[in-house]
C-alpha positions as CSV (number, residue, x, y, z in Angstrom):
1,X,59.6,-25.3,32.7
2,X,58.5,-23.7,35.7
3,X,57.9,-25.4,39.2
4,X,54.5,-24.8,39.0
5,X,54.1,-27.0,35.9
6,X,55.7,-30.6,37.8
7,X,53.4,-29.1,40.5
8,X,50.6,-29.8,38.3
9,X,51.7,-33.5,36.9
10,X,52.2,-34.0,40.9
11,X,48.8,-33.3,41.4
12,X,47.6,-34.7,37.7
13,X,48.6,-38.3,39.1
14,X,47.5,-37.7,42.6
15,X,51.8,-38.0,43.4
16,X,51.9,-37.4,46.7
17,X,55.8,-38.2,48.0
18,X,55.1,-41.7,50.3
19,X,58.0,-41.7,53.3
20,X,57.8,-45.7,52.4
21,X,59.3,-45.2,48.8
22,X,62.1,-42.3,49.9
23,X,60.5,-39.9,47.4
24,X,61.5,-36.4,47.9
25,X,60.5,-34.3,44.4
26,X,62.4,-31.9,42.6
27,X,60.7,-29.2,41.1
28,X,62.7,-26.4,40.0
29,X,64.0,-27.0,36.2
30,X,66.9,-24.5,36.2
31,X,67.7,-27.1,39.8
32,X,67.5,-29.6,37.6
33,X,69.4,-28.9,34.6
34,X,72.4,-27.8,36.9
35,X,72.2,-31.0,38.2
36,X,72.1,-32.7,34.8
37,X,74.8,-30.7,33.5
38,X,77.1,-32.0,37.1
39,X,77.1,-35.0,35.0
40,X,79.1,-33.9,32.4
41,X,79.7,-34.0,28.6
42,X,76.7,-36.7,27.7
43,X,76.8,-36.6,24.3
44,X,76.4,-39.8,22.9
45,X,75.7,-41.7,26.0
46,X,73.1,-44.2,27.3
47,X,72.2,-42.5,30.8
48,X,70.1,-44.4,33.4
49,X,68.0,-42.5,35.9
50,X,66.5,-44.5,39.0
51,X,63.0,-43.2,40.9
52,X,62.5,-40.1,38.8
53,X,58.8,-39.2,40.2
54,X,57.2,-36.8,38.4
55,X,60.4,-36.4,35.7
56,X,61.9,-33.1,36.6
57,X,65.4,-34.5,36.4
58,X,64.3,-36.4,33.3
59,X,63.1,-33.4,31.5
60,X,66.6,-31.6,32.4
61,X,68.4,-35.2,30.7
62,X,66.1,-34.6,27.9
63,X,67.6,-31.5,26.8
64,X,71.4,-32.4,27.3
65,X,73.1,-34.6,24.3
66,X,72.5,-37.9,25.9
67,X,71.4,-40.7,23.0
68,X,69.0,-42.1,26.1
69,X,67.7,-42.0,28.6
70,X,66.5,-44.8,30.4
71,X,64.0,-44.0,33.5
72,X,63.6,-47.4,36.1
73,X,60.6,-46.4,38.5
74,X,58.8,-48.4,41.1
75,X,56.0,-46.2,41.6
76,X,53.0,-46.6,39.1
77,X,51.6,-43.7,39.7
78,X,55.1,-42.2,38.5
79,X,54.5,-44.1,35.2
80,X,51.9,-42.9,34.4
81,X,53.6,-39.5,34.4
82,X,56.8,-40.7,32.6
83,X,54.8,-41.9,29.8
84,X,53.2,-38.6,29.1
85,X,56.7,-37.2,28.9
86,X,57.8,-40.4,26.9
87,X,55.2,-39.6,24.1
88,X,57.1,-36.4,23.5
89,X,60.3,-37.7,23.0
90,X,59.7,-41.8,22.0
91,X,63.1,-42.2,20.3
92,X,64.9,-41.0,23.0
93,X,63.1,-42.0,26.2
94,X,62.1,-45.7,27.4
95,X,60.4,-45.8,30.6
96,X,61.0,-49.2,32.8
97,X,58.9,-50.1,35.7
98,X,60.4,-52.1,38.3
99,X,62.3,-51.7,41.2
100,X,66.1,-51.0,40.7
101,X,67.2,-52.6,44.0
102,X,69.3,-55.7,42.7
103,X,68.3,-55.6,39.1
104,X,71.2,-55.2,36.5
105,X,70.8,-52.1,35.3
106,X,73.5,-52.7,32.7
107,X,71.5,-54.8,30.4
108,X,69.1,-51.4,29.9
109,X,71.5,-49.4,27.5
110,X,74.5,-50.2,25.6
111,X,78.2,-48.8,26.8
112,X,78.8,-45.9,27.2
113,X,76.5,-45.5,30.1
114,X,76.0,-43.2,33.3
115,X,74.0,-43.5,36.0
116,X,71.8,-40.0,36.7
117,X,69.4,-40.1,40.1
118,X,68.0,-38.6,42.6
119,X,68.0,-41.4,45.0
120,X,65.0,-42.3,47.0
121,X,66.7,-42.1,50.3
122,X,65.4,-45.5,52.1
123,X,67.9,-47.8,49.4
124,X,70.3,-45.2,48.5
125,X,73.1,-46.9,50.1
126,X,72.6,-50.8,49.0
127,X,71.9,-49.4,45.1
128,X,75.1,-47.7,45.7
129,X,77.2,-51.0,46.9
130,X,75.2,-52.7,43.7
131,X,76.3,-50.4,41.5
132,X,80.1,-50.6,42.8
133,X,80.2,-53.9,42.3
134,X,80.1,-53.4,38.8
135,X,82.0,-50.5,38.8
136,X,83.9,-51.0,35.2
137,X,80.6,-51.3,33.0
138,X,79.9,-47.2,34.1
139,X,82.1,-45.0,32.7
140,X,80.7,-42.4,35.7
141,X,78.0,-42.1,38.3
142,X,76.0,-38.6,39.4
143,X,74.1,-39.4,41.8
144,X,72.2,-37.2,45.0
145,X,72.5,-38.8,48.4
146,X,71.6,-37.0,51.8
147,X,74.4,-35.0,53.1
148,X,75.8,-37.8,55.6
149,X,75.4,-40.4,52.8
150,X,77.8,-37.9,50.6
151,X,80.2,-37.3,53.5
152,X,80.7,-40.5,54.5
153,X,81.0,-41.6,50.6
154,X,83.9,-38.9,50.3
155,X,85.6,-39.5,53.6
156,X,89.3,-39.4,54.4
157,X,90.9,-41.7,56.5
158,X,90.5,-40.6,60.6
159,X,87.4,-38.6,59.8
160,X,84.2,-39.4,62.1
161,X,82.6,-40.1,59.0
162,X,85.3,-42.7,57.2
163,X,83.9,-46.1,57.4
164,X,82.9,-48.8,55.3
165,X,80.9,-47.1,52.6
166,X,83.7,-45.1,51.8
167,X,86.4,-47.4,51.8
168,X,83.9,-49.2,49.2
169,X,83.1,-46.2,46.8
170,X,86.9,-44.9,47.1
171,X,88.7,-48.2,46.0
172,X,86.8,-48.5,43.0
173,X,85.9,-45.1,42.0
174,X,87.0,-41.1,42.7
175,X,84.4,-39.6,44.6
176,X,83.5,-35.7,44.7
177,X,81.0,-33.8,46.3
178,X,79.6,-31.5,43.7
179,X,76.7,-29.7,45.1
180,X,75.2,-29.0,48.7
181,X,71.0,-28.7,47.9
182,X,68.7,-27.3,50.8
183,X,65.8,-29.0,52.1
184,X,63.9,-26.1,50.7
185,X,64.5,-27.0,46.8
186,X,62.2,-30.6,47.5
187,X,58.6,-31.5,48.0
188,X,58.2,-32.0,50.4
189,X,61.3,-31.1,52.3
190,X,63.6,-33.5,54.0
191,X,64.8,-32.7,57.6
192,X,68.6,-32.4,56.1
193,X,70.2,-31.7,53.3
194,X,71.2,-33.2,50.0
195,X,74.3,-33.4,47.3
196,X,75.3,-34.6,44.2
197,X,78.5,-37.3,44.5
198,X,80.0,-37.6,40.8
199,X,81.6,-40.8,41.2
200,X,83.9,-41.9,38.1
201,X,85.8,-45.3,38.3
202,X,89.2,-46.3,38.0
203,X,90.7,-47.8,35.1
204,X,91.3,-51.3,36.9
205,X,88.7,-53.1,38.8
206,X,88.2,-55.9,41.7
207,X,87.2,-59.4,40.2
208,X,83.8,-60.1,41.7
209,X,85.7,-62.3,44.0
210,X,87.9,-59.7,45.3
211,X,85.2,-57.3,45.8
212,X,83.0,-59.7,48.0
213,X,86.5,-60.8,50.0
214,X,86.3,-56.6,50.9
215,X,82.9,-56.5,51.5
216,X,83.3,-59.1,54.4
217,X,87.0,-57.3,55.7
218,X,85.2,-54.1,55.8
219,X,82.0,-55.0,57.6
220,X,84.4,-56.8,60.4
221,X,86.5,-53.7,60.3
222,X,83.8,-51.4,61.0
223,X,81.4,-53.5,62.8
224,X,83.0,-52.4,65.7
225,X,84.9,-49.5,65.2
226,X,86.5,-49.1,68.9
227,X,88.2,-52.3,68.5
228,X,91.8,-52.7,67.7
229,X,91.8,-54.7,64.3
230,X,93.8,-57.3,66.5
231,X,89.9,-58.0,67.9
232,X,88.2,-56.7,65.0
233,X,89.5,-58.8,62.7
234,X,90.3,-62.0,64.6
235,X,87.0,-64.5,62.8
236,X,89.5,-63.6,59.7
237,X,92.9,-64.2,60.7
238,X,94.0,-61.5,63.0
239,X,97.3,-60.8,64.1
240,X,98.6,-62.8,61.6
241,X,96.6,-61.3,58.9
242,X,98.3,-58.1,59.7
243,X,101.6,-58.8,60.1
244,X,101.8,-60.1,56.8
245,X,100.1,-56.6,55.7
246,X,102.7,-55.1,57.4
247,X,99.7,-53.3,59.2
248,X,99.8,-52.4,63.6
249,X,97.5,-54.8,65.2
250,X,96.7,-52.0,67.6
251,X,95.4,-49.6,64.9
252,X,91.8,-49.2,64.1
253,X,89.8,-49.6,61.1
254,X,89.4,-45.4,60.6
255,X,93.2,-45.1,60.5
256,X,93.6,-47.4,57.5
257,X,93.8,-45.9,54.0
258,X,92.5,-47.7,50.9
259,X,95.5,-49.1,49.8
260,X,95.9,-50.6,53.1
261,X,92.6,-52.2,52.8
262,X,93.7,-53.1,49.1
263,X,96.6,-55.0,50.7
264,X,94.6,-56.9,53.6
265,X,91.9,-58.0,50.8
266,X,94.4,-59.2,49.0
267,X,95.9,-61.4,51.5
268,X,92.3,-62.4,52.8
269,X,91.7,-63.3,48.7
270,X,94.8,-65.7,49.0
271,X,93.9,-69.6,48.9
């Protein structure tokens, strides 16, 4: 399907992108299906895609093996689109309207499932934390963040960019950037650039309980990154919280790897 053709649903549903939603549209279906096919093998899986516009992406799902495809949109203009598309293909395609910001997107699709998206840029971020939480009910996540987003997802340890979104997405998942996309290949074009993260999680998994305990380490960690952790970390133990991590008080939070952040959550989980 050429460019021209999403052009005219775009213009069919009066779709302009709206800065307040994040929407940045992809148009180009060879684009598309390369990005699809970043996702992998998907035969026989239940994919969820979050804010697919006009359903450029969607039409690239639609032609890989996936059993579903489930398409969550806030827009209503959007759906109106989608549900031309789902007329085409009704035993394959459900369209959901509602906003994918703390909704449960597992109860959508039976296992296996993947996440597929072009993220709207304004709740990229939080949907990603969500969806971490609940790492162990995806078996992987493709997903297109702007380029900072990706780096800092894919960090390593001492980089400018290492912080606490990384620390997040690398202790329950491997992380990889997959693709670099211009500003050029979107309508309308973003000031920076975009890539795909293919994010597949590890066998084992944080309890809920561990996961929140890191959420709250790594937000003191990071909340002020030129702090020793001595300071940085004093509201949860400090000193002593490190010295029974075996950890330098005088370090800072970009020098830690995950495991040491594994460690100190543990200790922080204790009762």
């Amino acid at each position: 399907m050429a460019a021209g053709t999403i052009r005219a649903v775009i213009a069919r549903h009066g779709l302009d992108a709206r800065k307040s939603l994040g929407q940045h549209f992809l148009l180009d279906l060879a684009l598309t299906t390369r990005i699809a096919s970043l996702a992998g093998d998907l035969t026989g899986r239940h994919v969820v895609e979050v804010g697919p516009g006009p359903g450029g992406l969607t039409r690239a799902l639609l032609e890989s093996r996936a059993a579903t495809i489930t398409a969550i949109e806030v827009d209503r203009r959007a759906i109106a689109a989608l549900e031309e598309l789902r007329a085409e293909h009704p035993e394959r395609l459900r369209v959901v309207e509602a906003d994918a910001v703390g909704r449960d997107l597992t109860q959508l699709c039976p296992a296996p499932r993947h996440i597929v998206a072009n993220l709207p840029y304004n709740v990229a971020t939080p949907l990603l934390v969500g969806w971490l939480r609940q790492a162990a009910l995806w078996e992987r996540l493709s997903l297109m963040f702007q380029w900072e987003v990706a780096e800092r997802i894919c960090a390593a340890p001492g980089s400018d960019a290492y912080g606490r979104l990384g620390v997040l997405a690398q202790w329950c998942t491997t992380p990889a950037l997959l693709m670099r996309i211009p500003p050029g290949a979107f309508w309308p074009a973003p000031k920076v650039f975009s890539a795909v993260v293919g994010l597949t999680p590890h066998p084992t998994q944080p309890e809920p309980a561990l996961f929140a305990t890191m959420e709250r380490l790594t937000a003191a960690a990071f909340g002020q990154r030129r702090k020793m952790l001595r300071g940085a970390l004093k509201p949860l133990g400090g000193e002593a919280l490190l010295a029974r991590a075996g950890i330098e008080a005088s370090r800072r939070a970009e020098t830690l790897s995950i495991a040491e952040f594994d460690r100190l959550a543990r200790l922080l989980a204790e009762p």
